[in-house]
C-alpha positions in Angstrom: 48.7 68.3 103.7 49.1 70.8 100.7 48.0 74.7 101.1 45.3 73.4 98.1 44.2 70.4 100.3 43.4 73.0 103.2 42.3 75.5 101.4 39.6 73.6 98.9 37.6 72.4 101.9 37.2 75.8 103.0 36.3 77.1 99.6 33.4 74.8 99.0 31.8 75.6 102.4 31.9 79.1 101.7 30.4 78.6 98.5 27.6 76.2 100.1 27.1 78.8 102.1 26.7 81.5 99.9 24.1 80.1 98.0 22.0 80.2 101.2 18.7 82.0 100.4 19.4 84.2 103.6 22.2 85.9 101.2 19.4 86.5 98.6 16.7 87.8 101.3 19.5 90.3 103.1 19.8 91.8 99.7 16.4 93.0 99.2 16.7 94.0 102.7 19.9 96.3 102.7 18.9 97.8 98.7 15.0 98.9 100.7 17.6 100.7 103.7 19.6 102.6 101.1 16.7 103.1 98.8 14.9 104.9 101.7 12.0 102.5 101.7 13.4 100.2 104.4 11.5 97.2 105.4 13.4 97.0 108.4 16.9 98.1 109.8 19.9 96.2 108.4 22.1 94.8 111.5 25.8 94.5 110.4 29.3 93.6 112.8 32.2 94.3 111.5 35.8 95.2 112.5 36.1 92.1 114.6 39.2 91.4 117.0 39.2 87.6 115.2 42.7 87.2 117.4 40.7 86.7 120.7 37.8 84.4 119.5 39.9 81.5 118.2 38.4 78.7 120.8 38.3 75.6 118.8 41.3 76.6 116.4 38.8 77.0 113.2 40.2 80.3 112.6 43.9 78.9 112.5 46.2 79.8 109.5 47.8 76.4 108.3 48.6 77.6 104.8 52.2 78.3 104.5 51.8 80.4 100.6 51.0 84.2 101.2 48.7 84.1 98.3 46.5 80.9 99.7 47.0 81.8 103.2 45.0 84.9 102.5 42.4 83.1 100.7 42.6 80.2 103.3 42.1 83.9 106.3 39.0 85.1 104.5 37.0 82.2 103.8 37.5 81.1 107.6 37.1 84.8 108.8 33.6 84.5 106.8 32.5 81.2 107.9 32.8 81.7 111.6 30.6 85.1 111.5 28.4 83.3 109.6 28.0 80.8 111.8 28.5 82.3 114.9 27.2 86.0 115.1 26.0 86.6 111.4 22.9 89.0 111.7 22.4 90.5 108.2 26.2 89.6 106.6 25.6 88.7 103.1 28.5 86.6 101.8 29.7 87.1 98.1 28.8 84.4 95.5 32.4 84.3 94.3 36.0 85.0 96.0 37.5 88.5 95.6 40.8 89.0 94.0 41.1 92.9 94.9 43.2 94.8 92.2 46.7 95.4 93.5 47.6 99.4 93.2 50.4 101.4 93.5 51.5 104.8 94.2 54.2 106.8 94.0 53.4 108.4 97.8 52.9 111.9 98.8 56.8 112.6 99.2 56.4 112.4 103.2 56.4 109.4 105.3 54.8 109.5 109.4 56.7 109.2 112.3 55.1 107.9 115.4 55.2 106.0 118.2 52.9 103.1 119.3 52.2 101.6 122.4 50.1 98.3 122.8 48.5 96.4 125.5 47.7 93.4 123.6 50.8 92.4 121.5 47.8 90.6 119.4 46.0 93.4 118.5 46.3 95.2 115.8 44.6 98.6 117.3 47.5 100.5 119.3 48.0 103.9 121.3 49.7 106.6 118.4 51.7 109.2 119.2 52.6 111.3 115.8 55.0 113.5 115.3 54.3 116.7 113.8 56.0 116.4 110.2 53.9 119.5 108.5 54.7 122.1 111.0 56.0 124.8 108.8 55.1 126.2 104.4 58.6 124.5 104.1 57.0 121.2 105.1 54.0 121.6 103.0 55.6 122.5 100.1 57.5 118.7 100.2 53.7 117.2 99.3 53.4 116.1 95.8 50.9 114.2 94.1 51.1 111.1 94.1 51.0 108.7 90.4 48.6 105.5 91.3 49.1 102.5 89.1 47.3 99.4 88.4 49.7 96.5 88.2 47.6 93.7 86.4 49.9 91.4 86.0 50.9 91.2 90.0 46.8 90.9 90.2 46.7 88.3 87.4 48.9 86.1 88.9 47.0 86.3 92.0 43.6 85.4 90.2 45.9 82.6 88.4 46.9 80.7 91.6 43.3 81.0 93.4 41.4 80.1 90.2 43.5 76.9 89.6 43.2 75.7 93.3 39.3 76.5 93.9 38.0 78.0 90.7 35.9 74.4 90.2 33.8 75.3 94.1 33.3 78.9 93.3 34.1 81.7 90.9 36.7 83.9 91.2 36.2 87.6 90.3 38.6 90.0 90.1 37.3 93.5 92.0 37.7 96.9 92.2 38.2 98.9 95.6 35.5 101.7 97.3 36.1 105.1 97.6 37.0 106.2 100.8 38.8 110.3 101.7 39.5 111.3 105.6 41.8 114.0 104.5 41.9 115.6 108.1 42.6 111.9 109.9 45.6 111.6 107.3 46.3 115.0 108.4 46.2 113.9 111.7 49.1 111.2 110.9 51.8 113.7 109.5 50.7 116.5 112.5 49.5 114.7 115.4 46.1 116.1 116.8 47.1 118.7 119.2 49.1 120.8 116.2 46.1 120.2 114.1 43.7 121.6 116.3 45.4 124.5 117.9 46.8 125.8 114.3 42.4 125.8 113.4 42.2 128.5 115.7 45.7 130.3 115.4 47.0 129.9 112.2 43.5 129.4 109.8 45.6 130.4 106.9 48.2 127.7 106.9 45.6 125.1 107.7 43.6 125.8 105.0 46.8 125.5 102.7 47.1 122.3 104.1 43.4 121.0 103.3 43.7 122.9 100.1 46.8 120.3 99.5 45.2 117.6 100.6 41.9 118.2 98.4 44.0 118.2 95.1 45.8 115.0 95.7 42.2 113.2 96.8 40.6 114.9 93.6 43.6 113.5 91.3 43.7 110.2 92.9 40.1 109.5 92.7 40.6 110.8 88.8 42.8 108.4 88.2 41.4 105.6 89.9 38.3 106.1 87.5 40.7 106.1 84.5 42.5 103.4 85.0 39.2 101.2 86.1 40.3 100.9 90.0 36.4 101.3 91.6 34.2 98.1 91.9 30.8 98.9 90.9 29.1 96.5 93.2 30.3 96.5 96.4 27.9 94.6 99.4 29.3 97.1 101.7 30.9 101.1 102.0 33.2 101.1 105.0 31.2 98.7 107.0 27.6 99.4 106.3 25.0 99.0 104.0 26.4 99.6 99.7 23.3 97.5 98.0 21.2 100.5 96.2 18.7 100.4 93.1 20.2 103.7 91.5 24.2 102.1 91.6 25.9 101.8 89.3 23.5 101.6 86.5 23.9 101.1 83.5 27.7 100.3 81.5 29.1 101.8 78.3 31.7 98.8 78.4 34.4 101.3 79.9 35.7 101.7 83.1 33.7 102.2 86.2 33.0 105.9 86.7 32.8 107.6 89.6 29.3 108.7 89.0 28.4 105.0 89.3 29.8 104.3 92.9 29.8 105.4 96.5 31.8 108.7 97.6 32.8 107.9 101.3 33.8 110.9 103.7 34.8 111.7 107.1 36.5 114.2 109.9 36.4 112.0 112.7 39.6 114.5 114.1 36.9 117.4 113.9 34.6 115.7 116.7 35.8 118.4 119.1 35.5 121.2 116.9 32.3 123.6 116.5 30.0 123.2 113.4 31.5 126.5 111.9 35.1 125.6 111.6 33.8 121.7 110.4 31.9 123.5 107.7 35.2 126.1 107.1 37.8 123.3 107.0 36.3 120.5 106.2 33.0 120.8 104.3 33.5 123.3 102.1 37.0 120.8 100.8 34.5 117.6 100.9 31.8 119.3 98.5 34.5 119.0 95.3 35.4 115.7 96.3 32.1 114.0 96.8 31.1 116.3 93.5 31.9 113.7 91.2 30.2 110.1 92.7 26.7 109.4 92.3 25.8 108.6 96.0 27.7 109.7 99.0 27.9 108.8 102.9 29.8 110.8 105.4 30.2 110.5 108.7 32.4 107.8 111.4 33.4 108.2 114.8 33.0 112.2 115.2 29.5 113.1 116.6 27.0 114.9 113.8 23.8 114.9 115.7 24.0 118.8 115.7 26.0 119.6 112.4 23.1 117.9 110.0 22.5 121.1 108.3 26.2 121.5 107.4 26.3 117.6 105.9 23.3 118.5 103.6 25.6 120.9 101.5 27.3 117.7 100.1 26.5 116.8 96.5 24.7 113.5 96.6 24.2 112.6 100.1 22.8 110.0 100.8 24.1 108.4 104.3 25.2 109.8 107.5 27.2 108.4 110.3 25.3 108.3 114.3 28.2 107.3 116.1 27.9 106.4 119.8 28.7 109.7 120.7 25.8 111.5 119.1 22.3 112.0 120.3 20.3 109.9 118.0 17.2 111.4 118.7 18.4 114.6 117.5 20.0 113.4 114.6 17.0 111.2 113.7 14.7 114.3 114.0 17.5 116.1 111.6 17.9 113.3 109.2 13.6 112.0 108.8 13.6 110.4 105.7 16.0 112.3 103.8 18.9 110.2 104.2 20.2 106.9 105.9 21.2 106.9 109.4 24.1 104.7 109.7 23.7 104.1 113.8 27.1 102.7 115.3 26.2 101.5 118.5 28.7 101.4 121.5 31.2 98.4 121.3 32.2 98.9 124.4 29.4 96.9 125.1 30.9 93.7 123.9 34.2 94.6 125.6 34.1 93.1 129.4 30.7 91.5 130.4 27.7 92.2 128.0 24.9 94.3 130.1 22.0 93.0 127.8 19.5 95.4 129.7 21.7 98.2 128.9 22.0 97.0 125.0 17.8 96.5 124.5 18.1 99.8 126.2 20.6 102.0 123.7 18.7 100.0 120.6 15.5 100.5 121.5 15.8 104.1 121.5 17.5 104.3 118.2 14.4 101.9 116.9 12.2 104.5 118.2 14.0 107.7 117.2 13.9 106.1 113.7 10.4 105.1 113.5 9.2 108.2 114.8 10.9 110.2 112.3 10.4 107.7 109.3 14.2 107.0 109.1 16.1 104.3 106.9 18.7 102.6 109.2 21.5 100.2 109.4 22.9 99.2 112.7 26.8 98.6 113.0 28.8 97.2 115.7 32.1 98.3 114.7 35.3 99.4 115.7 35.6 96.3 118.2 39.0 96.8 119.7 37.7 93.7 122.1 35.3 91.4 122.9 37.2 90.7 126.3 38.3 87.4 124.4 34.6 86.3 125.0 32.6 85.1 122.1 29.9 84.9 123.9 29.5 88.8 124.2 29.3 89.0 120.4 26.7 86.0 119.9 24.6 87.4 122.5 25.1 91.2 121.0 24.2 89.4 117.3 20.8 87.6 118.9 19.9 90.8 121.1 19.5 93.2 118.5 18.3 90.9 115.8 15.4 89.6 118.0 14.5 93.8 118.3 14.9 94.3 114.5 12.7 91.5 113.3 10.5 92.7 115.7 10.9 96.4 113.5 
């Protein structure tokens, strides 16, 4: 059988299913959330350890042509969510050919060590060494040139159209905007470095952020020039991207940064006080989310308490409740001001799910949000393991859909 003959089976079941009218229903349903005029919590799972759930061999690569074998990865990544554990997915009327990029690099490369427990598993143990320990180091960064090389991303479109095109379009697409300058950071310092030389030497780390600011700035520039941001994402870093204000209307040129999401973090700063967030990190953040008309900030890093900080960002919009916050005090904080983007614990999906225990943590983020008139989207992310147990995450998807249709 012929990589086309696998793959063109696949293709026209996604696109069956994508013309469901659930696709059209979870639409209205995610634009209300991000609109602030939610009709009731969006419920999304993503980051999925796909290597452990492979039962009946449906999510098997048999395409032997990098090009097709990723085409042949997503659609049978989609399908099996979709029909196993889909809760409010909503699947793209068309296959994505992402615009390949390029980039000169930042002139300084990590070194690390990594240690795995499951040689299947892409999430492993880091252990970096600290490459930006000295002015000397820092003065090695440069800015990096990004590229758009069309005719690598043509040729992709070329070979995808003219095996599926006839089941479903094929679109080429632009990429989100996403900036953790302190977890990059974090990758050229290791954490302990980072977070001693906040306290001890405030000078140097601000000429590191400072650095690190000007190369996000000018990348996100040129992104916007040379027409690198898609202007209709379904999703920002794993939530919720549908919104009635984005991206508005076109003048025909490329997308501009005022037209998309700006997506922040500090997920390193989760053990730091709100002052030194607001010192090292905020007060960078403000110039780069500046530019974008909506933005969402927030990940791992508790924020439950640093709400006040987070409104000084232009054009907020979103805020990570990770399952280390308290999201009765960030729902009191956030009201109906912005989304709260509630990432419940995946730990629960990780051995043996305790379904008491799940009604338990959602129910109080249902009522936290409903008695402080909160939008919400719930997210099981960041799923280093479902204890090779599908099971646990069709169980998880049920659970928490039952309680939001409830809403």
């Amino acid at each position: 059988m012929t990589d086309t003959q696998i793959l063109r089976p696949l293709a026209y079941a996604y696109a069956q299913a994508a013309q469901s009218a659930a696709n059209d229903e979870r639409r209205l349903l995610h634009r209300a959330v991000n609109d602030l005029k939610m009709i009731r919590p969006v419920v999304l799972i993503d980051e999925i350890p796909f290597h452990e759930l492979d039962f009946d061999g449906s999510l098997t690569l048999r395409c032997t042509d990098p090009v097709f074998r990723g085409a042949e990865d997503f659609f049978r990544k989609k399908l099996f969510q979709w029909k196993y554990f889909p809760a409010d997915m909503i699947l793209t009327p068309y296959y994505p050919v992402y615009k390949v990029m390029t980039s000169t690099g930042i002139g300084l490369e990590v070194e690390e060590k990594t240690l795995a427990t499951d040689e299947n598993n892409y999430i492993v143990s880091h252990e970096y060494h600290d490459r930006l320990a000295t002015p000397e180091d820092l003065a090695k960064i440069r800015i990096p040139e990004i590229g758009y090389d069309e005719a690598a991303t043509r040729a992709v479109f070329d070979k995808i159209a003219n095996a599926v095109g006839d089941l479903i379009p094929v679109r080429i697409t632009g990429h989100n905007a996403y900036s953790s300058m302190w977890d990059e950071i974090s990758f050229y310092r290791g954490v302990t470095p980072l977070l001693i030389d906040l306290a001890e030497r405030p000078e140097f780390s601000h000429a590191i952020i400072r650095k690190f600011t000007d190369i996000e700035l000018s990348v996100s520039e040129q992104m916007e020039r040379l027409g690198l941001y898609e202007p209709n994402p379904i999703g920002i870093h794993c939530t919720a991207a549908l919104c009635s204000g984005l991206p508005g209307e076109s003048d025909g040129g490329p997308t501009r940064r005022s037209q998309v999401w700006g997506r922040g973090m500090a997920q390193i700063f989760g053990s730091v006080s709100k002052a030194m967030h607001e010192e090292f990190d905020i007060a960078y953040m403000k110039e780069v989310f500046a530019p974008f008309g909506l933005t969402y900030y927030g990940c791992c890093e508790p924020l439950d308490r640093k709400i006040d900080i987070l409104e000084q960002l232009p054009h907020l919009r979103k805020i990570g409740v990770s399952p280390w916050a308290d999201v009765d005090v960030a729902a009191e904080a956030i009201g109906g001001k912005y989304v709260l983007a509630n990432k419940p614990n995946p730990a629960a999906v990780a051995a043996v799910l305790d379904e008491d225990a799940l009604r338990k943590e959602i129910s109080r983020t249902l009522a936290a949000c409903k008695r402080n008139g909160c939008s919400c989207d719930i997210v099981l992310k960041d799923i280093s393991s479902a204890g090779y147990k599908l099971d646990n995450l069709v169980r998880w998807e049920k659970t928490v859909m039952e309680m939001v249709r409830s809403w």
